[in-house]
Residue, then its C-alpha position, 0 to 999 in steps of 0.5 A: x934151213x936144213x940144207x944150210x945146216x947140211x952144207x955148213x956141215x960138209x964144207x966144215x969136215x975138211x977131211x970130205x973130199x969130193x974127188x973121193x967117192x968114199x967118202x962122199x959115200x960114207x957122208x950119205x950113208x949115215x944120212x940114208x941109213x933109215x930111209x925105206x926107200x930109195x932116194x936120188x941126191x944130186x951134188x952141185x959144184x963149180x969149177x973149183x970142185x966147191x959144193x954149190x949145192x944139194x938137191x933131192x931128185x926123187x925118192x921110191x924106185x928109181x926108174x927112168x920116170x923118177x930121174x928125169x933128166x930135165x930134173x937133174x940138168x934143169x938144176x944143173x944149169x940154173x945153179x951154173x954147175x960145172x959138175x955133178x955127182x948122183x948118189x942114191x941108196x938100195x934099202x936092200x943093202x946091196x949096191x950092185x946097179x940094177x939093169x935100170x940103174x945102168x941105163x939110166x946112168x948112161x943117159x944121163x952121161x950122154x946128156x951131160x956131155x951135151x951140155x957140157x956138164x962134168x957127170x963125175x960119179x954115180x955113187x949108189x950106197x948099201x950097207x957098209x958099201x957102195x957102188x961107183x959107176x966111175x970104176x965100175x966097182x963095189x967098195x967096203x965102207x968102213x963107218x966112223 
């Protein structure tokens, strides 16, 4: 299905790197270029740092009650990830976090840690930037 497609297509771009959150960024940009609202993508891997798998959380505002964590580590630990990565979009496009985007990311880091879960990234993308909660900083995002 469509995921496959999706997942071929980042496995096939060689130069996508999962230890770069521009590019992570720039991948998700073009895909939620459209959306009028927000959406919360997970990304899956396994210890090798290899995409196992994609997922939507939500999509409309998202708010503690959209990013539950059973959710996110439900999937988590069905699909035995090592690690994860969350991205999600302001159609406003201004990646700077909301007050609700910083809590719930440290919920969700505590949770992980619990569990044993890598939480690698928050990645929230805008227009022409993003955001990454793992330096805490708004980046340029050229566009191919």
């Amino acid at each position: 299905g469509e995921l496959s497609v999706r997942l071929s297509k980042l496995t096939s771009r060689e130069q996508l790197s999962f230890n770069s959150p521009a590019s992570i960024a720039r991948y998700y940009m073009a895909e939620f270029r459209s959306y009028r609202q927000e959406h919360l993508m997970m990304m899956l891997f396994d210890s090798k740092n290899h995409l196992v798998g994609e997922r939507l959380i939500s999509k409309g505002t998202i708010n503690a009650s959209m990013a539950e964590p059973r959710d996110i580590f439900g999937e988590a630990l069905r699909t035995g990830a090592f690690s994860i990565i969350l991205i999600h979009n302001h159609p406003s496009g201004n990646p700077a976090p909301s007050v609700e985007d910083e809590l719930i990311t440290q919920k969700i880091k505590e949770m992980a840690d619990c569990l044993e879960i890598e939480f690698i990234d928050h990645l929230i993308v805008g227009k022409h930037c993003f955001y990454s909660f793992a330096s805490k900083k708004i980046y340029q995002n050229k566009e191919d």
